[in-house]
N, C-alpha and C positions, 0 to 999 in steps of 0.2 A: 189613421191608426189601425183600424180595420182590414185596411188591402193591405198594412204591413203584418200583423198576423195571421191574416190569409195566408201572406207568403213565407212566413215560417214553419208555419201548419203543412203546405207544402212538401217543400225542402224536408221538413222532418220525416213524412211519409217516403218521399222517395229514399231515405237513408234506412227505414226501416224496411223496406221492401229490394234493396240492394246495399246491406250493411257493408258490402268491401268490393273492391275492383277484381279482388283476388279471390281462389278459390280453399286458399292455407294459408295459413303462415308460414314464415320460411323456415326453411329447418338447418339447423346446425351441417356444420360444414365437417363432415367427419375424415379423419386421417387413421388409415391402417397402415403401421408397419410391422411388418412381420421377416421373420429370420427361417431359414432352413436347415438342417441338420446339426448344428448348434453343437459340436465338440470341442471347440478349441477355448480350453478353462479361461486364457486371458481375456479372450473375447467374452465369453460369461462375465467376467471380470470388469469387462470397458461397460458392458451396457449396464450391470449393475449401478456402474458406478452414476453413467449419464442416467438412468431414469432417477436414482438420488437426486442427482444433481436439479435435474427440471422439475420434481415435484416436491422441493422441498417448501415449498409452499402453497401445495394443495395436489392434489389429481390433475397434474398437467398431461400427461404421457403414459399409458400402459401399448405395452407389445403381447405382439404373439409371436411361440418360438414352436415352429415346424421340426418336432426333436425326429429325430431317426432312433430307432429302437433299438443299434447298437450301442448307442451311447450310455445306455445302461449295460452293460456288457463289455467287462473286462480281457483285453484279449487272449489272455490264455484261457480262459473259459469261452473261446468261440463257440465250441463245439455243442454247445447247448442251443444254436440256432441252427434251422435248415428252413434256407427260403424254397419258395417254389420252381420246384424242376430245378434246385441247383445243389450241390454237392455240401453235406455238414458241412458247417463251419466259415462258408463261403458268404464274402458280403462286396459289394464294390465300390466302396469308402472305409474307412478303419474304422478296428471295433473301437470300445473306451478307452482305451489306454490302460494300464495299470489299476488295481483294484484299489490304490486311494485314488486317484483319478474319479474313478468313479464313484468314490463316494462323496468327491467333494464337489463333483458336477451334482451329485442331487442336492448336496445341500444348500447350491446355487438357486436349482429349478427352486424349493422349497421356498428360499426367500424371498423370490421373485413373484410367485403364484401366494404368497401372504400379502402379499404387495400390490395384487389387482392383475398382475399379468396372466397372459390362458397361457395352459399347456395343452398343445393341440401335438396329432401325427406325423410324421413324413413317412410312414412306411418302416421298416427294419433294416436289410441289406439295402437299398439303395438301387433295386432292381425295375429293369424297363419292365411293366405290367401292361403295353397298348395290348400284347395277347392273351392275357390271363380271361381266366373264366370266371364267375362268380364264389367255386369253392375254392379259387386259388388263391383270390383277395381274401377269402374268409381265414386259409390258413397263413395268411401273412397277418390278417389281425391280431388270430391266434397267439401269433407267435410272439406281438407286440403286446398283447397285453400279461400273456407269460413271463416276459424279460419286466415288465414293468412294476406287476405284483409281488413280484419276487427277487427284487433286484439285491435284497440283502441274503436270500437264500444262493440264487446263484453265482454272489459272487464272493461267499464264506466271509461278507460281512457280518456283524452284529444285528440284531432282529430290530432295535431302533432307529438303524437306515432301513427308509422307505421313503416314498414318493409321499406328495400330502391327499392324493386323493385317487380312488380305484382307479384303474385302467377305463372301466365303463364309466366312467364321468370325462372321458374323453372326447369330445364333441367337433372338434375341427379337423380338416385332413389337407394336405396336399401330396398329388402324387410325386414321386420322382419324376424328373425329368420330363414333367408337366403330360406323362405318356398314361392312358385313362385306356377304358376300354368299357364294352356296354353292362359287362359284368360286376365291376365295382362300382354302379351306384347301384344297386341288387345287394350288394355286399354293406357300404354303408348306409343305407336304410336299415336296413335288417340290424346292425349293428348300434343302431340312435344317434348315428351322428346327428348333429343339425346344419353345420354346412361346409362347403368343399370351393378349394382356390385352385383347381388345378384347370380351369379354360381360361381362355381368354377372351378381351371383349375392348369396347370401345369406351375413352374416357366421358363421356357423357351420358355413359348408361349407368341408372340405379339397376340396384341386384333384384337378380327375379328367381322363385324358388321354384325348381324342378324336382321332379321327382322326391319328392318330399324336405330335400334342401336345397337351404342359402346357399347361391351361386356370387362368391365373389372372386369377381374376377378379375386377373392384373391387364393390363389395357396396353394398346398402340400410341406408343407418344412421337412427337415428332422431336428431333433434336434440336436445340435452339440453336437460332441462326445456321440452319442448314436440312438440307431435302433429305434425309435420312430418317430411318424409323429405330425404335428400336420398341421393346415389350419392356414392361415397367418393374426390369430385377437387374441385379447390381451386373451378372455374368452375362445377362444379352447386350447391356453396355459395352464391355467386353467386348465381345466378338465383334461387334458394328461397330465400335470406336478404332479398336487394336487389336482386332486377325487374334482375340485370344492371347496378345504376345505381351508381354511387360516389357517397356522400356522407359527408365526412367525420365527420359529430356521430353515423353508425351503424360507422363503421369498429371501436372498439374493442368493442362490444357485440358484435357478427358474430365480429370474431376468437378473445374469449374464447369465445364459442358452440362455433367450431368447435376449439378446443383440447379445453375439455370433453367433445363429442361424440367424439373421436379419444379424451381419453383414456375414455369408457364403454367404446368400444369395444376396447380394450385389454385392463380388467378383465375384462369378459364375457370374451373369449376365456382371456386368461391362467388363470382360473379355472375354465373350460368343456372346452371339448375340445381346445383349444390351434389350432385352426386359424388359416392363417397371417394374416396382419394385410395388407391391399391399399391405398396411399396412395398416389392420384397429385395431382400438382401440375403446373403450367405455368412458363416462367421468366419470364412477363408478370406484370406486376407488378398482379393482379386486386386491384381493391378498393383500390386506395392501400396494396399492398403487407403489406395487413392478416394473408391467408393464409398468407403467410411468416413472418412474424414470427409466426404458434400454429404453423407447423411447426416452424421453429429451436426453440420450449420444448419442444415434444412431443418432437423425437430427442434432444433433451438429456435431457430428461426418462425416459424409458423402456431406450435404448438403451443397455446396462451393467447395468443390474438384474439382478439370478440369473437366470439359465435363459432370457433374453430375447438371440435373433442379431437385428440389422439387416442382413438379406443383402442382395446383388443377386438380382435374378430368376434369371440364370446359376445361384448358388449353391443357390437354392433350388430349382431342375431338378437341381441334381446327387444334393442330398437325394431330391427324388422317386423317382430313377430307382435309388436304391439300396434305398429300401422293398419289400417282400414285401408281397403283395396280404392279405395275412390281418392283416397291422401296420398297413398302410392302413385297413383296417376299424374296425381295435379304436381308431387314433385316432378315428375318424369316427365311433365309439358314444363316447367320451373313456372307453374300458374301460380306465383305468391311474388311478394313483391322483393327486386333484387335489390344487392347494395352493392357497390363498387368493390373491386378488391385491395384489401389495407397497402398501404404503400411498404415495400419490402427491404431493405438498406444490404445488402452483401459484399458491397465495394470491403475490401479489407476482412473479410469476413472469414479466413483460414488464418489470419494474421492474430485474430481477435482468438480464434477457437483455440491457439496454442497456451 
């Protein structure tokens, strides 16, 4: 009896003196989707409808919508914008449309951002900035948070359209056409963003914070079943699938493609080191609407599984900012212990989404 409680005296010491194999626990398996320039109401409309739809019983799904600063900005009142170095008026994407237009796009944003979702930047005109200086990003901020503060002054609505929260509680950016330069992050610091989607990076990296912000970054995926790359947004699909061109007899091949590659990309991570998931889309309707309909089955699909959040970007900067530099690590080795990835069903899965 003695050499047996020896030998749990033991055993219990070594348990105390190495309580786990691991160096954390594992951490949730985060999915970001987010939208860019976000005009077209039905679209406002479709996602309304689908984030209802998935959290009608509970916080399944929040987005983030990369608004462009036209979009408060009804087009015959262009002329209340001048981007940099470019002529009044001038933007290269449309402004709002019509002044109900715009006012029933805010009262989308509004519902949406009561609802859990962020409302983050894209910029205003929609203009390449790789050569802008740091006052030239400051006066496109300007110029967004002018259109934004004031979206019922300049567009001779009623003073109870408004946005639900100041321009400076705008915290996430991405650039246009993912074109960045050394002067706008000079420009969003100074500004308080806290983080920026406009690099790119590799799907097994956790986000690392430079220059005062969260770098989330959309990533290199491989296409399934096939040696092609593409970047993790609806339009680089696009161009790498179909030369940019819509034709309908590739629309369903293209879509399942990119369901499939979204959901590899899933597994790997879910199973790997958990870093977080980076999916942008546009609300243009790319391809004959193909890429929406494999995102609607992919957040159906994934978003609710064990240990899987669909945050906003917001959400996922609050995570960040709460981690310890030594937990950051041990994700980013995946030193915690892993779990298989959930078995995923899509056979029939555009049949079912109808």
């Amino acid at each position: 009896m003695n050499r047996l409680v020896a030998a749990v005296l033991v055993f219990m010491a070594a348990i105390a003196l190495h309580p786990s194999a691991h160096a954390v626990e594992r951490p949730p398996q985060f999915v970001a989707i987010a939208f860019d320039n976000c005009t077209e109401l039905e679209r406002w409309q479709e996602l309304s409808d689908l984030a209802a739809e998935l959290n009608k019983d509970g916080d399944r799904i929040h987005f983030t919508f990369f608004i462009s600063g036209i979009n408060y900005l009804a087009e015959e009142k262009r002329n209340a914008y001048e981007g940099p170095h470019q002529r009044r008026g001038a933007s290269n994407i449309n402004f709002g449309g019509s002044v109900a237009k715009v006012e029933k796009r805010v009262s989308f944003i509004n519902a949406l951002y009561a609802r859990g979702h962020d409302i983050a930047s894209h910029a205003v005109g929609h203009f390449d900035g790789r050569g802008w200086s740091a006052a030239d990003w400051q006066k496109e901020f300007s110029s967004y948070a002018e259109l934004f503060d004031n979206v019922s002054r300049l567009n001779g609505l009623p003073d109870t359209v408004k946005l639900p929260i100041p321009a400076s509680a705008v915290v996430g950016f991405r650039a246009p056409y993912l074109s960045t330069s050394a002067g706008l992050y000079a420009a969003l610091r100074e500004r308080g963003f806290r983080y920026d989607t406009s690099q790119t990076g590799e799907a097994w990296q956790w986000p690392e914070k430079k220059e005062g912000l969260w770098r989330f970054n959309l990533v290199d995926l491989k296409l399934h079943r096939s040696s092609r790359h593409t970047l993790s947004m609806d339009y680089n699909f696009f161009v790498v699938q179909a030369f940019g061109l819509d034709h309908s007899t590739t629309r369903a091949q293209h879509r399942d493609e990119m369901l499939e590659t979204y959901i590899d990309y899933f597994k790997a991570n879910y199973a790997g080191n958990r870093a977080p998931l980076h999916i942008g889309h546009h609300f243009f309707n790319y391809h004959g609407g193909a890429y929406n309909e494999a995102l609607k089955v992919f957040a159906r699909a994934v978003c609710g599984l064990p240990e899987v959040r669909c945050v906003s970007y917001r959400e996922l900067a609050d995570f960040m900012d709460r981690l310890d530099p030594a937990t950051l690590e041990a994700y980013r080795k995946g030193d915690f212990e892993h779990r298989p990835a959930p078995a995923i069903d899509i056979s029939n899965a555009f049949a079912r989404s109808q």
